[in-house]
C-alpha positions as CSV (number, residue, x, y, z in Angstrom):
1,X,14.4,11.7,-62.6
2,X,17.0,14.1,-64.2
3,X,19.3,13.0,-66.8
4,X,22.8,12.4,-67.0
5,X,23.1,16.3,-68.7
6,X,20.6,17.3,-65.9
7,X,23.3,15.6,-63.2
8,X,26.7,16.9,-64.7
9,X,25.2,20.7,-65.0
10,X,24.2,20.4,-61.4
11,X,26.9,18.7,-60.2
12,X,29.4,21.2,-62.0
13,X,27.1,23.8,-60.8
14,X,27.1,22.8,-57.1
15,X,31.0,22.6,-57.0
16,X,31.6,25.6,-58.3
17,X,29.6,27.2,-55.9
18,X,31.4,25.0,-53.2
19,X,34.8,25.9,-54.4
20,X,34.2,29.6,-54.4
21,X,32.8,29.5,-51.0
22,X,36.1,28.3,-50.0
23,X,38.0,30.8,-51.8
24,X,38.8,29.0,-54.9
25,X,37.8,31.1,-58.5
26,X,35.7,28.8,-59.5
27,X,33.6,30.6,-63.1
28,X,34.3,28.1,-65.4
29,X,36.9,30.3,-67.1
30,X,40.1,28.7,-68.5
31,X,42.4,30.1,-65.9
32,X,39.7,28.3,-63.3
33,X,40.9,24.4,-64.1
34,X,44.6,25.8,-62.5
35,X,42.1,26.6,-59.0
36,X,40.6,23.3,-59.6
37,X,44.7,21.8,-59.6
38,X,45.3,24.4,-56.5
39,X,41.9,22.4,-54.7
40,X,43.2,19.3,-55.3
41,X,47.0,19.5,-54.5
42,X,45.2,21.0,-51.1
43,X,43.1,18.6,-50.3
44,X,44.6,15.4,-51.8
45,X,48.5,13.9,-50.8
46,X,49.9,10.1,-51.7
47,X,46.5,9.4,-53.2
48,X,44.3,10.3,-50.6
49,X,42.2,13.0,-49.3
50,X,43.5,14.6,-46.5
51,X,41.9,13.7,-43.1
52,X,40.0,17.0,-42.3
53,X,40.3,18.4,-46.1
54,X,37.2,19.1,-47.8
55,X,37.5,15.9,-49.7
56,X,37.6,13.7,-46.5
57,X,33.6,13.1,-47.0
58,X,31.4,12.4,-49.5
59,X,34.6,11.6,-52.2
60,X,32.6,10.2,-54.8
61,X,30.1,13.1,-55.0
62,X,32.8,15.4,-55.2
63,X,34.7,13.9,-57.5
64,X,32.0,13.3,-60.0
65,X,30.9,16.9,-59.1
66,X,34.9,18.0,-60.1
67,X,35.1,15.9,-63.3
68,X,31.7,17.7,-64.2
69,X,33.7,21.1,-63.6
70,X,36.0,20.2,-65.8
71,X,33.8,18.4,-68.6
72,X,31.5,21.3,-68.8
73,X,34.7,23.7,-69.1
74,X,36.1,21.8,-72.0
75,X,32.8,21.4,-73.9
76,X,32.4,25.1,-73.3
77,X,35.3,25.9,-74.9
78,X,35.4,23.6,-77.6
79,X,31.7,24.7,-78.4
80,X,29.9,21.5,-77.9
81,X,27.4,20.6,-75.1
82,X,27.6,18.1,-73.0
83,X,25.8,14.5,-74.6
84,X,24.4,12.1,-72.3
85,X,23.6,8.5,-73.7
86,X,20.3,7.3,-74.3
């Protein structure tokens, strides 16, 4: 069983791919959180996901899997790694 580090890497790994795929620039660069605003304000309107968007399924997953993104981006930047609890 992986831990909660173990789950946020992949998660933020697997998006990142994901988002990429569909043309966002997803490298976990600063200037990348403004594609993860562009993904959402695509795929998201009067807080819901778009029918058809690529939030429509699996939300949950991919919005743990987008808060990861973003976690890991921050930590990065601020020098820390990500802490799970114990």
């Amino acid at each position: 069983m992986a831990t909660l580090p173990q789950d946020v890497t992949s998660a933020a790994e697997w998006i990142a791919g994901a988002l990429q795929h569909s043309g966002y620039q997803a490298d976990f660069s600063p200037q990348s959180l403004a594609e993860i605003d562009r993904f959402i304000d695509d795929h998201w309107s009067d807080g819901r996901a778009r029918p058809g968007g690529l939030l429509a399924d699996a939300l949950g997953h991919k919005l743990f899997a987008l808060g990861a993104y973003v976690g890991r981006d921050h930590s990065a930047r601020a020098g820390r790694e990500l802490a799970g609890r114990r």
